[in-house]
Residue frames as a rotation matrix with the C-alpha (Angstrom) as fourth column:
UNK 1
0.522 -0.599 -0.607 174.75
0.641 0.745 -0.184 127.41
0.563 -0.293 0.773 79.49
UNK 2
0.886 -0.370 0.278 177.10
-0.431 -0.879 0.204 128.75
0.169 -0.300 -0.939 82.19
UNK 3
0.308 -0.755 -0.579 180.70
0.443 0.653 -0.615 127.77
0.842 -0.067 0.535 82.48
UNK 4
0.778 -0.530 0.337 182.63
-0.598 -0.463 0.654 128.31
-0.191 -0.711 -0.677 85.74
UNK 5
0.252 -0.928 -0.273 186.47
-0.081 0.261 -0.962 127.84
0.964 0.265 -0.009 85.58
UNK 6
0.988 -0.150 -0.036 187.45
0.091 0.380 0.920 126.69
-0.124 -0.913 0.390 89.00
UNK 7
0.437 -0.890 0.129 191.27
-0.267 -0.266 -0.926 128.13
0.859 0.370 -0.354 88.99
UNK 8
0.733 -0.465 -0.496 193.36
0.679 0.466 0.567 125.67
-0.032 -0.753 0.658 91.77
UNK 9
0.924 -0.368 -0.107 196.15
0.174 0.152 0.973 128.10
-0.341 -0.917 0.205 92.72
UNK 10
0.292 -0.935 -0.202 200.02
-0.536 0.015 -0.844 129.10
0.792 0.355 -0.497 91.64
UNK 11
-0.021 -0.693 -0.721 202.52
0.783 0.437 -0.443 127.52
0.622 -0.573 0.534 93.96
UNK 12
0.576 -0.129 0.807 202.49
-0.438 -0.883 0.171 129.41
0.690 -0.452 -0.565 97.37
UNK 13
-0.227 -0.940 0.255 204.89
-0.457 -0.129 -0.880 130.07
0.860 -0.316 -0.401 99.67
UNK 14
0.673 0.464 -0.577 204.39
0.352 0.485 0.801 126.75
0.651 -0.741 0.163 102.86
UNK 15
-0.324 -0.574 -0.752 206.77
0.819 0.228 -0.526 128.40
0.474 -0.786 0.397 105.00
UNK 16
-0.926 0.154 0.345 204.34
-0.376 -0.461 -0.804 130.73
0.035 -0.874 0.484 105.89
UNK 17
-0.907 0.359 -0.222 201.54
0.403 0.892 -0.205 128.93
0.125 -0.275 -0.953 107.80
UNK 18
-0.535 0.713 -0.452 198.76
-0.265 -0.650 -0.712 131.63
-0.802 -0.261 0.537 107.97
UNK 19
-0.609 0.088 0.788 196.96
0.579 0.729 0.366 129.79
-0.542 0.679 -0.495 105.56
UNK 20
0.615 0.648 -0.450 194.28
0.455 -0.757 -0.469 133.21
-0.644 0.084 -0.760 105.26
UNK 21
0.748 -0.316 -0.583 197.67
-0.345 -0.936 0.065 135.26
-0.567 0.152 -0.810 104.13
UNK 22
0.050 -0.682 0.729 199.78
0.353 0.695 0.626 132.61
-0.934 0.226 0.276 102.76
UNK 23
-0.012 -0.123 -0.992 201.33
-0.605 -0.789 0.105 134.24
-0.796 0.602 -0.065 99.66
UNK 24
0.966 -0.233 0.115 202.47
0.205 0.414 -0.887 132.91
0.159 0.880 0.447 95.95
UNK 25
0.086 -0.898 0.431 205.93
0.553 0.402 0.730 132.08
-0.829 0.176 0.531 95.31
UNK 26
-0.442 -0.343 -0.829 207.99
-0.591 -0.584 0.557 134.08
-0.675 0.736 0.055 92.77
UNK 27
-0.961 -0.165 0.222 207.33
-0.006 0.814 0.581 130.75
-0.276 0.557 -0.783 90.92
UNK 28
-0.448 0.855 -0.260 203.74
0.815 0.271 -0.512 131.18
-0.367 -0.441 -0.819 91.57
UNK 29
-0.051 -0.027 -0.998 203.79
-0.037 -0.999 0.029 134.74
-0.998 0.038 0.050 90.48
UNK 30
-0.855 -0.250 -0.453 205.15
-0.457 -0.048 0.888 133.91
-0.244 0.967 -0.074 87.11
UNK 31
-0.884 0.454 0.110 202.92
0.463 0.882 0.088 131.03
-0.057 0.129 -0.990 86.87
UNK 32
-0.010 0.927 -0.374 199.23
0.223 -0.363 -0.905 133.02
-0.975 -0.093 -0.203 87.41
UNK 33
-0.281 0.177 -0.943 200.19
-0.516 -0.857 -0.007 134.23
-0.809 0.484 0.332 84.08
UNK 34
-0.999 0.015 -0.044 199.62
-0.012 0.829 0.559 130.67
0.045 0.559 -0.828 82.37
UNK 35
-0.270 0.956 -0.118 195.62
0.823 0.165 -0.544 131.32
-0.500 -0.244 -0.831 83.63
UNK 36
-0.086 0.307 -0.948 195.70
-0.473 -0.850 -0.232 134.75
-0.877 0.429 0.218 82.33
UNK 37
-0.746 -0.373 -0.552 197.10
-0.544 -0.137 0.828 133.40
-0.385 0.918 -0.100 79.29
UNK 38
-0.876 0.439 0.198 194.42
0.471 0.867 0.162 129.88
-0.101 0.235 -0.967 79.10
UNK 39
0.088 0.937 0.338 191.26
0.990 -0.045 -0.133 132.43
-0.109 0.347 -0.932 79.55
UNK 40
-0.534 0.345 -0.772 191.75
-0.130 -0.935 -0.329 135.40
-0.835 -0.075 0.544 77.63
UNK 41
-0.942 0.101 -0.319 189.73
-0.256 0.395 0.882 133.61
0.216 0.913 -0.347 75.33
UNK 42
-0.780 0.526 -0.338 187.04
0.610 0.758 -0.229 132.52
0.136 -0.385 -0.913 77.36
UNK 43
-0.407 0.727 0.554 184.89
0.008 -0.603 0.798 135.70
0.914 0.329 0.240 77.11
UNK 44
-0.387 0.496 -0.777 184.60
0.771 0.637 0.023 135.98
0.506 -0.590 -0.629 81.02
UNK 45
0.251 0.789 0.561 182.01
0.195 -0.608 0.769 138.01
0.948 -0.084 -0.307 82.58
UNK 46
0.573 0.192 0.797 183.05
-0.653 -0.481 0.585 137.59
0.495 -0.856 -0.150 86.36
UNK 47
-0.445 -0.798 -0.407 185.90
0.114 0.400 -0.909 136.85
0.888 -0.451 -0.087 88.63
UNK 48
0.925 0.323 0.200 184.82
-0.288 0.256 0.923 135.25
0.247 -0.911 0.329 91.88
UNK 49
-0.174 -0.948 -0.266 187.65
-0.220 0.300 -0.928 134.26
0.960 -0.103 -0.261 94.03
UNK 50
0.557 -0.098 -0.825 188.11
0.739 0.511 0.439 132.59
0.378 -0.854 0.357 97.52
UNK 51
0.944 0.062 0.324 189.18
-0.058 -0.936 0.347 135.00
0.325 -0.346 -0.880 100.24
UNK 52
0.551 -0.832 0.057 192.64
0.352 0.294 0.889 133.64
-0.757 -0.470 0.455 101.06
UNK 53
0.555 -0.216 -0.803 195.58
-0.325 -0.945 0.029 135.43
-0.765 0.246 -0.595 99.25
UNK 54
-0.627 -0.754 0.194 197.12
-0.163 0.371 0.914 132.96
-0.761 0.542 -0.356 96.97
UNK 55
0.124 0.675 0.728 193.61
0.985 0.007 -0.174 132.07
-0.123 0.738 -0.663 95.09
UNK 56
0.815 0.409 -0.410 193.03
0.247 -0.886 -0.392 136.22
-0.524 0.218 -0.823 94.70
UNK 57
0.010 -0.818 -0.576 196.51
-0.635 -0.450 0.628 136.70
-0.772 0.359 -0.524 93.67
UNK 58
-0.706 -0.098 0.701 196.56
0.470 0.676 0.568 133.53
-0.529 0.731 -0.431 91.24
UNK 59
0.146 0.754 0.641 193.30
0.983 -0.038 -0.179 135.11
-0.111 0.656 -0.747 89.08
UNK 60
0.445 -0.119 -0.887 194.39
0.455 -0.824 0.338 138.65
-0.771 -0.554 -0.313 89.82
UNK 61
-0.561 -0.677 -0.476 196.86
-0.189 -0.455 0.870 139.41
-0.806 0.579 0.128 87.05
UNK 62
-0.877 0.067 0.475 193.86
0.472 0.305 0.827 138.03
-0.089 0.950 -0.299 84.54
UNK 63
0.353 0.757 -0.550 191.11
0.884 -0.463 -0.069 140.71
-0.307 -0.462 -0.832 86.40
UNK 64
0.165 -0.268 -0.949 193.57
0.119 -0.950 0.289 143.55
-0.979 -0.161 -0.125 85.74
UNK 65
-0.997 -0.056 0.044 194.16
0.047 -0.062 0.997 143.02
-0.053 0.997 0.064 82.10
UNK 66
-0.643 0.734 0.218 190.53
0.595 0.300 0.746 142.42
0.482 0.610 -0.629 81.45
UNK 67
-0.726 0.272 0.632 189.31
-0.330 -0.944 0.027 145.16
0.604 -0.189 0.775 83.79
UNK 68
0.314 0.803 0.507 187.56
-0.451 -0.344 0.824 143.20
0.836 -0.487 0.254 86.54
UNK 69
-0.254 -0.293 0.922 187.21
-0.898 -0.284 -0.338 143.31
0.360 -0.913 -0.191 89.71
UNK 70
-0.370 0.232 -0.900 187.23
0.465 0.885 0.036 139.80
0.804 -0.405 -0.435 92.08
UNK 71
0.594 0.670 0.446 184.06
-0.738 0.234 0.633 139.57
0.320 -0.705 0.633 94.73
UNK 72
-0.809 -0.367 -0.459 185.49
-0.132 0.874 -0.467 136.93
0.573 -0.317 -0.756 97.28
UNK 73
0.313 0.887 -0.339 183.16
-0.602 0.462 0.652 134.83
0.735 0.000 0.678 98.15
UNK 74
0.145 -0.462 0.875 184.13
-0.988 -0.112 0.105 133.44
0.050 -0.880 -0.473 101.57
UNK 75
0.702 0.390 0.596 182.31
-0.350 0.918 -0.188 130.05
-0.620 -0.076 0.781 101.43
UNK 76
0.972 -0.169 -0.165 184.97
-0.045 0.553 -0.832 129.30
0.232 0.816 0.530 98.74
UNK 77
0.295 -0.714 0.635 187.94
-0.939 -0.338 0.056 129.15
0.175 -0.613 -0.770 101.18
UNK 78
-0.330 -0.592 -0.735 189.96
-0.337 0.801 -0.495 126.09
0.882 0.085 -0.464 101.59
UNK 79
0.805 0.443 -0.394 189.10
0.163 0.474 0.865 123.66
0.571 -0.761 0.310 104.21
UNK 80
0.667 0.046 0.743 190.22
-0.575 -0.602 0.553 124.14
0.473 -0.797 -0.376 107.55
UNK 81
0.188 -0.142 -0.972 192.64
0.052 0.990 -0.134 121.49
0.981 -0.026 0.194 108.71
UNK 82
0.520 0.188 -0.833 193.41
0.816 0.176 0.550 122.30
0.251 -0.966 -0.062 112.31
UNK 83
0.987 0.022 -0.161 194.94
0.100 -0.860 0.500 125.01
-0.127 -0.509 -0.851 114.45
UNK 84
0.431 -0.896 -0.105 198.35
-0.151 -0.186 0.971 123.53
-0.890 -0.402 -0.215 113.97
UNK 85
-0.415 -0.372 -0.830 200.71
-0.896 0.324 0.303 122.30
0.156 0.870 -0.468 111.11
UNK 86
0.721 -0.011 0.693 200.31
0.013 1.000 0.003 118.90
-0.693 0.007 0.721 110.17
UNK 87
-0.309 -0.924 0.223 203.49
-0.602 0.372 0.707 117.02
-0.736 0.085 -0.671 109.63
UNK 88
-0.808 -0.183 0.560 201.95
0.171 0.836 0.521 114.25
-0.563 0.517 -0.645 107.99
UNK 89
-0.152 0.932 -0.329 199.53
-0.816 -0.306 -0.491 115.52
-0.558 0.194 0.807 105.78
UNK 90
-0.702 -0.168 -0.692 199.66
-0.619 0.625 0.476 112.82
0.352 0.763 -0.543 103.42
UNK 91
-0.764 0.436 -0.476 198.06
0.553 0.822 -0.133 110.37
0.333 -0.365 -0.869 105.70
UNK 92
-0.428 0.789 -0.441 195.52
-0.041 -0.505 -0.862 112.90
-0.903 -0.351 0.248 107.19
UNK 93
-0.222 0.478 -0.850 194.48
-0.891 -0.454 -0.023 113.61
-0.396 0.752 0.526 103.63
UNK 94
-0.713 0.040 -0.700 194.16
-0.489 0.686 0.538 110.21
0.502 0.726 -0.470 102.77
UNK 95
-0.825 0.240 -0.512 192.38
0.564 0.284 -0.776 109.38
-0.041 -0.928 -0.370 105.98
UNK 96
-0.159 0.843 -0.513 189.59
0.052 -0.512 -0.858 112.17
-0.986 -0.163 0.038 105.15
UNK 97
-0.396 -0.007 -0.918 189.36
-0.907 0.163 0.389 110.60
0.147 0.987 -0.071 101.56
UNK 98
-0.849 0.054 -0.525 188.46
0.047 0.999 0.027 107.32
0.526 -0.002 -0.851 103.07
UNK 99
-0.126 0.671 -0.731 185.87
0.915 -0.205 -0.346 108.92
-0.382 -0.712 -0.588 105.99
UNK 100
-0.196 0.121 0.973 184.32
0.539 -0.816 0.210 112.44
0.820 0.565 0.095 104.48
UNK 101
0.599 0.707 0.376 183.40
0.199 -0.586 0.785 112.98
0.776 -0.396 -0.492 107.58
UNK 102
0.372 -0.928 0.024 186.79
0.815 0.314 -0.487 112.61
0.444 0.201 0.873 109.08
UNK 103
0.257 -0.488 0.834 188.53
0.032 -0.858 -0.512 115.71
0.966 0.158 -0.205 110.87
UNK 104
-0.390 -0.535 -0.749 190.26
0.826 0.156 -0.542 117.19
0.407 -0.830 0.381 113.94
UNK 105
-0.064 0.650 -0.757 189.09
0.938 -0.221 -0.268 119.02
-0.341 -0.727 -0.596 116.50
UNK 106
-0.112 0.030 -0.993 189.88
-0.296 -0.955 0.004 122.89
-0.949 0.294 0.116 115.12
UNK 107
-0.870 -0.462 -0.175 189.28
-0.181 -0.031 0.983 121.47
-0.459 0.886 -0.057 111.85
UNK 108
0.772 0.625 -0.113 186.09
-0.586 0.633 -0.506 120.26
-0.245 0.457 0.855 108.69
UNK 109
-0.507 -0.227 0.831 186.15
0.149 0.927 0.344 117.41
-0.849 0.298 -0.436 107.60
UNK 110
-0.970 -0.076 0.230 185.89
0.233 -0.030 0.972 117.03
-0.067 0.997 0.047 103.14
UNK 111
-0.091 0.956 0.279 181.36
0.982 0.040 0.184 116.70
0.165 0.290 -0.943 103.59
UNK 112
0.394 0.368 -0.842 181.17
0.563 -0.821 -0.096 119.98
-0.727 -0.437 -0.531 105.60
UNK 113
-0.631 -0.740 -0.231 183.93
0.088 -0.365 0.927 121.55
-0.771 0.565 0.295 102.82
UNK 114
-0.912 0.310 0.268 181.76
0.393 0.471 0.790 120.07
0.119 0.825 -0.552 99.95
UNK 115
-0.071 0.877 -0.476 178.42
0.992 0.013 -0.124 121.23
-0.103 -0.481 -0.871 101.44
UNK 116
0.324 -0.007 -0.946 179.77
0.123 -0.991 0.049 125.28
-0.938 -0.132 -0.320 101.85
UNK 117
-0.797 -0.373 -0.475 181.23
-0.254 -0.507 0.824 125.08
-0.549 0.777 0.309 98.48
UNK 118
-0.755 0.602 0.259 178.29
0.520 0.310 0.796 123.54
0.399 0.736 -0.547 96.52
UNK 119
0.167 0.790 -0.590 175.85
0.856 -0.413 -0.311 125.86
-0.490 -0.453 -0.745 98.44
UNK 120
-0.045 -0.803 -0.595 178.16
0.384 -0.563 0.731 128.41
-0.922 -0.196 0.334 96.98
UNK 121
-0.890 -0.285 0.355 178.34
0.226 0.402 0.887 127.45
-0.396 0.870 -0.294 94.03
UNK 122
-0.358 0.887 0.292 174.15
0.894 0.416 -0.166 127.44
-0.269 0.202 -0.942 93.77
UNK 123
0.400 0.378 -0.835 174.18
0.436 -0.880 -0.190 130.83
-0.806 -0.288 -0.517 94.62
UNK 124
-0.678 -0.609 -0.412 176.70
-0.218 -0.369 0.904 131.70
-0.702 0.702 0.117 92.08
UNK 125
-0.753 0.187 0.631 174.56
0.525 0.749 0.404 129.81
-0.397 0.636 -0.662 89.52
UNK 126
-0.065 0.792 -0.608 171.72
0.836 -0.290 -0.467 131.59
-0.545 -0.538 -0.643 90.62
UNK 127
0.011 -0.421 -0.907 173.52
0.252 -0.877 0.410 134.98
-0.968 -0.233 0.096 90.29
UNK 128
-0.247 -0.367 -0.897 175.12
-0.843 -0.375 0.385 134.97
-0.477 0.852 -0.217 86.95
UNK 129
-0.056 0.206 0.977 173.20
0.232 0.955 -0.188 132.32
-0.971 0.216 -0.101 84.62
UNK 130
0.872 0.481 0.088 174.17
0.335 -0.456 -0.824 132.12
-0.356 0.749 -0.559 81.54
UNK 131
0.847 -0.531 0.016 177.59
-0.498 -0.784 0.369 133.52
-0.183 -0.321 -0.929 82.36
UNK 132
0.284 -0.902 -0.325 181.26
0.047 0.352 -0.935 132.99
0.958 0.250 0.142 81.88
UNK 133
0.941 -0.148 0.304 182.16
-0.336 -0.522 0.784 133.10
0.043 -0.840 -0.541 85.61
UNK 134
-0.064 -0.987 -0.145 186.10
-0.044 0.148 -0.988 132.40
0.997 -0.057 -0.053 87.01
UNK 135
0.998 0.056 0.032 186.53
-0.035 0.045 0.998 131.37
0.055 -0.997 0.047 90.97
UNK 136
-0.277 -0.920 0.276 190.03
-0.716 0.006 -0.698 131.42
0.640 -0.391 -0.661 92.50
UNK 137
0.786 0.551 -0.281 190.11
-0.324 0.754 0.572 127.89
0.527 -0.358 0.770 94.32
UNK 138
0.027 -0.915 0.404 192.03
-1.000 -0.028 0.003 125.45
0.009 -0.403 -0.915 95.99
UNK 139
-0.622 -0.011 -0.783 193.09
-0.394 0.869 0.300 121.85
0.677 0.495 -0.545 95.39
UNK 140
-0.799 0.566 -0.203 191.27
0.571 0.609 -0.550 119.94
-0.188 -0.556 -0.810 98.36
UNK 141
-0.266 0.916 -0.302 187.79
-0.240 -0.366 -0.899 122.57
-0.934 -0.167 0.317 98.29
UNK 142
0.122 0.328 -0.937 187.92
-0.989 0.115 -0.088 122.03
0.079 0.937 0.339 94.01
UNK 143
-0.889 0.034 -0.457 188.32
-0.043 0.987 0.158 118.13
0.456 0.160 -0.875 94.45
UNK 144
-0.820 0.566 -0.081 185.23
0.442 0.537 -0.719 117.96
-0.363 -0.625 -0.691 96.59
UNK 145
-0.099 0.784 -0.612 183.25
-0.675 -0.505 -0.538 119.99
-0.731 0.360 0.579 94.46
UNK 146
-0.483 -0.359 -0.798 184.50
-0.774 0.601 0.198 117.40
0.409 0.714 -0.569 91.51
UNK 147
-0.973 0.018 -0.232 183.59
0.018 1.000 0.001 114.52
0.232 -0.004 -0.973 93.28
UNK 148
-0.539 0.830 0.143 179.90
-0.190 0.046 -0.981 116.08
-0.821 -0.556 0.133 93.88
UNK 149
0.173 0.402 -0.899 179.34
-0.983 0.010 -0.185 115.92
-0.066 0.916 0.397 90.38
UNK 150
0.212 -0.319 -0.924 181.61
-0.276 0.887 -0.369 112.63
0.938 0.333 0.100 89.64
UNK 151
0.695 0.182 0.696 181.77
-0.702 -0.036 0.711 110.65
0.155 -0.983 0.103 92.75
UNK 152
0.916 -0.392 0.081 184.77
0.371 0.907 0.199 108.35
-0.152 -0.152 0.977 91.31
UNK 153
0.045 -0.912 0.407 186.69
0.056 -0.405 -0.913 111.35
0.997 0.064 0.033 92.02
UNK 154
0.957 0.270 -0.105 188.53
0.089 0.073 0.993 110.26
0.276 -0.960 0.046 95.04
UNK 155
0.530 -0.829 -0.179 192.28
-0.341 -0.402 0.850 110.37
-0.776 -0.390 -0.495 96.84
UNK 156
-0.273 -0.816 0.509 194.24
0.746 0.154 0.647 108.73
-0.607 0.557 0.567 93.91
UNK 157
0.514 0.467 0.720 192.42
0.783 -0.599 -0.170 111.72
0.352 0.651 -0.673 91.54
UNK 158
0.911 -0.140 0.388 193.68
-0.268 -0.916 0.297 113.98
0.314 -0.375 -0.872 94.46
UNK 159
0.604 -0.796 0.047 196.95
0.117 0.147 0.982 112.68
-0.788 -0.588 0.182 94.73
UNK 160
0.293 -0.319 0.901 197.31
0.947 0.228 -0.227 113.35
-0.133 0.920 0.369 91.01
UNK 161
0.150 -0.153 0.977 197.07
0.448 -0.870 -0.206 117.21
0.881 0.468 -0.062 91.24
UNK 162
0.523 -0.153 -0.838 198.12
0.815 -0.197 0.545 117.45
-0.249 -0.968 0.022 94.93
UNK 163
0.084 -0.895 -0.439 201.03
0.663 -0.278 0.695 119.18
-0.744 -0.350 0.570 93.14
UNK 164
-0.621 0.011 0.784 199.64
0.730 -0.355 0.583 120.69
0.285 0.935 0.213 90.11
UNK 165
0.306 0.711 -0.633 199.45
0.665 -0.635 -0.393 124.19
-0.681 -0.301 -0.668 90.25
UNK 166
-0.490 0.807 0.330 197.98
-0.465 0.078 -0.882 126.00
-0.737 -0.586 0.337 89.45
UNK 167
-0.776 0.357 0.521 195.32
0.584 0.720 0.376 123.80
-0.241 0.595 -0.766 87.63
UNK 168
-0.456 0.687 -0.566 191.95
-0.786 -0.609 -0.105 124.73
-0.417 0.397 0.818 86.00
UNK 169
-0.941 0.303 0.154 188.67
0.338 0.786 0.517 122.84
0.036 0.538 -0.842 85.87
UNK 170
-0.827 0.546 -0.138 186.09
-0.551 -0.735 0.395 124.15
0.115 0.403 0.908 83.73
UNK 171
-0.451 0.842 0.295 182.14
0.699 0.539 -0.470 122.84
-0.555 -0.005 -0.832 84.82
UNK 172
-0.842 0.530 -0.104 179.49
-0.053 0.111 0.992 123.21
0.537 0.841 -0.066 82.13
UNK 173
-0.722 0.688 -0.069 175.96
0.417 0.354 -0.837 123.52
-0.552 -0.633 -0.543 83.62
UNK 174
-0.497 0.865 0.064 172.42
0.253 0.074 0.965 123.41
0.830 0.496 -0.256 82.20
UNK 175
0.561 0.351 0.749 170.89
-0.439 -0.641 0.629 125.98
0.702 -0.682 -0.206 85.01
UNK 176
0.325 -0.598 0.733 172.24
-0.880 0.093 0.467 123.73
-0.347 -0.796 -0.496 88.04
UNK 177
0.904 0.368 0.215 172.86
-0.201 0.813 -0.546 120.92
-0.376 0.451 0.810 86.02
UNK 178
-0.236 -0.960 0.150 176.66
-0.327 0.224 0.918 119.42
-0.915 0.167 -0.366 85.75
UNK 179
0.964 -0.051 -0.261 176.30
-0.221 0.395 -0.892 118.55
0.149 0.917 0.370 81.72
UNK 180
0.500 -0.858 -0.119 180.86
0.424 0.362 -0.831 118.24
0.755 0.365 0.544 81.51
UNK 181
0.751 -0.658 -0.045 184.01
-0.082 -0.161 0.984 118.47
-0.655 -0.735 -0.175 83.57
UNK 182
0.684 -0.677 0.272 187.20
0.490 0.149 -0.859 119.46
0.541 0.721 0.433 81.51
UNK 183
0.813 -0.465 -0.350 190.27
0.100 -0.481 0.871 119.49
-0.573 -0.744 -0.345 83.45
UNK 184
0.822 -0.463 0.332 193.19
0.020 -0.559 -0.829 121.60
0.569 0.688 -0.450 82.46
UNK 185
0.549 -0.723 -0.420 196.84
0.738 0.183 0.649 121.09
-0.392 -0.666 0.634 83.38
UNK 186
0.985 -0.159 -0.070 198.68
-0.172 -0.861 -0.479 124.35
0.016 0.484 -0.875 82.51
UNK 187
0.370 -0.901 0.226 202.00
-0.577 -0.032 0.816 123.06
-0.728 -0.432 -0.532 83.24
């Protein structure tokens, strides 16, 4: 069996929009240590992490206690929404919950998202079978992995943990095989 922990995030900081550099919130800070605390139990072999600085920093403070290092793994980067802010994200996000295929011009749309992370993902599988593995994530790139497994995760699912950070959902697999989904609110 291999488990991957899919770690959504601390609270980061939306008033800065570089979504690549976008930090963690003091709040966020504290918080990373609820993940340390949920898997120093979990016997984990490898921290993977999305290149963007709130996922690395959110798994970070449970790499340095346990003495590894985090590989980022690009493909596991949050989806793109567009060159600019969006004001209304609400409705965009609900709008590319209804159409997967959905998106604006400098942006993906949820299939392309889903597609680079599960490709990811294979490789990972691939890599370390067998393994305990950890990924630094993010709420919209970990819902669309979720719904590749369970497909009757959909926008009310993702309007449940829009705000829940950071979260933590552990997949079970039988080589590439989804066997369970157990999702973890740390809050």
């Amino acid at each position: 069996m291999t488990r991957v922990y899919f770690v959504r995030h601390a609270e980061p900081n939306y008033d800065n929009h570089d979504d690549y550099n976008r930090e963690l919130t003091p709040k966020g800070m504290e918080d990373r240590k609820l993940v340390t605390t949920f898997l120093s139990d979990k016997n984990i072999d490898v921290v993977l992490s999305s290149p963007f600085k709130r996922a690395v920093d959110t798994v970070a403070d449970f790499a340095e206690k346990k003495g590894l290092s985090i590989e980022t793994i690009d493909a596991f980067r949050e989806r793109r929404v567009d060159s600019c802010w969006i004001e209304d994200f609400a409705e965009f996000t609900k709008r590319q919950w209804s159409d997967f295929d959905y998106k604006l011009s400098d942006g993906e749309c949820l299939r392309e998202v889903q597609d680079r992370n599960i490709a990811a993902l294979d490789t990972v599988l691939e890599k370390y079978k067998g393994k305990n593995i950890v990924v630094g994530s993010h709420g919209t790139a970990l819902s669309t992995i979720i719904n590749y497994y369970d497909n009757s995760f959909g926008h009310e699912d993702f309007e449940k943990i829009r705000l829940v950070m950071p979260w933590i959902v552990e997949f079970v697999f039988n080589d590439k095989k989804c066997i369970t989904i157990n999702k973890y609110n740390l809050m």
